[in-house]
N, C-alpha and C positions, 0 to 999 in steps of 0.2 A: 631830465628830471620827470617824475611820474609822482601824482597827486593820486591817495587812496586811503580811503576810511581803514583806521588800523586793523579791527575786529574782519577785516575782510582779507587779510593777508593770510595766507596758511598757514604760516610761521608765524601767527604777529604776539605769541610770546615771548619768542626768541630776540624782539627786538625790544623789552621792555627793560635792559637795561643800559642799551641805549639813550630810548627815552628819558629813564632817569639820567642817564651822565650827563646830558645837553641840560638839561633841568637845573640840577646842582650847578652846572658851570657856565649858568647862563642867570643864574638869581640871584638877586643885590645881596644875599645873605650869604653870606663864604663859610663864616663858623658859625659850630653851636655849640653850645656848651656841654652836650652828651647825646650818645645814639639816641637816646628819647626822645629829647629835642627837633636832634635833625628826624627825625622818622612825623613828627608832628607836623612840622612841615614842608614834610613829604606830601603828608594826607593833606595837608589843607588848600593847597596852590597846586594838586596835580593827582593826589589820588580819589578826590574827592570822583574829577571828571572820569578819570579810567575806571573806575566803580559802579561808576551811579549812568554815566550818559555817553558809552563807547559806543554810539551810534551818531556823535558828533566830535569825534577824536579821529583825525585828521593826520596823515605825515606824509613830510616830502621827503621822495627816497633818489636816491643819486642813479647815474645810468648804469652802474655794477651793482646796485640795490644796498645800498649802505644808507640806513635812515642817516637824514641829517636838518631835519626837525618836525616840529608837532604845533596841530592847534587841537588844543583843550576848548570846547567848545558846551553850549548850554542853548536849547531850545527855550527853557522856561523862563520866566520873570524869577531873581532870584529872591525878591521881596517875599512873594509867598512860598518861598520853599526854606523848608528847615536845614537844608541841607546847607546852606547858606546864613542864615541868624547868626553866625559869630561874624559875620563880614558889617561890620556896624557905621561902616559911610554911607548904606543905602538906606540909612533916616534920613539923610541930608538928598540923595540921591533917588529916592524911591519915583517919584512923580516922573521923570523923564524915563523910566524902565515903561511908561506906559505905551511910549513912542520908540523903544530902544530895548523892547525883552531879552534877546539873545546876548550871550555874553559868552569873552572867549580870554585863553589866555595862549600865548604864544612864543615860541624860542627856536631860536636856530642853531645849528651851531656854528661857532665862530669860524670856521674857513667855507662857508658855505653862504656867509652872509654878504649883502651888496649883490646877490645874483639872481634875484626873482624869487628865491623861496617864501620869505614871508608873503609876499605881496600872492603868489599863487595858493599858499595857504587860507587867505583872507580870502579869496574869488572864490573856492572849494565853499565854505563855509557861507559867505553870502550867498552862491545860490543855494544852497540846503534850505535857508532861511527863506529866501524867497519861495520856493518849492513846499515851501509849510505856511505861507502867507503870511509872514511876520513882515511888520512894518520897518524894523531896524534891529541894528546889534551894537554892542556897544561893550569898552574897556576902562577900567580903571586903574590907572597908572601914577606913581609917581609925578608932580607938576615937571620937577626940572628933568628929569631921565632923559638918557638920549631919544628914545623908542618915538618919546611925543612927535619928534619930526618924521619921520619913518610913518606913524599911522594919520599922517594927515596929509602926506601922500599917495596914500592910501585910502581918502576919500572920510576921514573920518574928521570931529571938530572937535572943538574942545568945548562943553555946554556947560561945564558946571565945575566950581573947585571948594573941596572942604577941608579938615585935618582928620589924618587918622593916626592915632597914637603921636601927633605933634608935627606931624609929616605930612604938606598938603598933599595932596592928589585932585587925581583931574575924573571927570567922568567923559569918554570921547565917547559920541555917537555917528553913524551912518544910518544915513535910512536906504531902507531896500527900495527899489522898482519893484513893482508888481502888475 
């Protein structure tokens, strides 16, 4: 398995529908109600990142080079970015982004999963983080989703829990060494 920022692969358009297929078949959302729909959240959980911040999107690609997933990743605090303002649990959550800026989001795909991928995605990314002297990173998830145990293996905790749209979620943070 080989870890490499997307925008650095010669081909890494060619692999962007990849990216989306693990996306779609790795998000708690199966339907939508119309292509608009799904194309919105598209943009909002994955196009947001490959747009705006492909200089912290991340894949792990297999030893025949078959991507087989992504970290969607952010340098910035997402409190002060607009890019971000429709994400409305960081009222509840804003004060620990002061200790935890960086934020990611992350999927594997299912026959590749249990084998170090995510976990080598996370290591890729925190040191990015570290390398830009940020104190920590951090995700918000779903409370009960499987993932919570997976990233707390992965050195992450759980700091904070609010509801969003009726659905708690978790704010998990990591802090960096530096």
């Amino acid at each position: 398995m080989r870890i490499a920022l997307l925008k650095d692969l010669p081909d890494w358009r060619a692999h962007l529908p990849r990216v989306e297929e693990i996306f779609f078949a790795s998000s708690a959302v199966q339907r939508f109600a119309d292509d608009a729909h799904r194309a919105r959240f598209r943009v909002r959980w994955l196009g947001r990142y490959l747009d705006n911040y492909p200089e912290s999107f991340f894949v792990a690609l297999s030893e025949d080079g078959t991507l087989i997933g992504y970290l969607a990743g952010c340098l910035k605090d997402p409190r002060n970015n607009p890019l971000f303002a429709d994400l409305g649990y960081y009222a509840a959550f804003g004060p620990l982004c002061n200790t935890y800026p960086a934020h990611l989001h992350i999927n594997v795909a299912e026959e590749a999963r249990s084998r170090g991928v995510g976990a080598a995605l996370i290591e890729a990314f925190a040191a990015q983080c570290a390398a830009a002297g940020l104190p920590g990173l951090h995700l918000v998830t779903n409370e009960g989703a499987r993932n919570v145990r997976f990233y707390q293996q992965n050195g992450f905790t759980v700091l904070a829990t609010t509801l969003s749209h009726n659905v708690p979620v978790v704010f998990m943070g990591r802090q960096i060494a530096n």
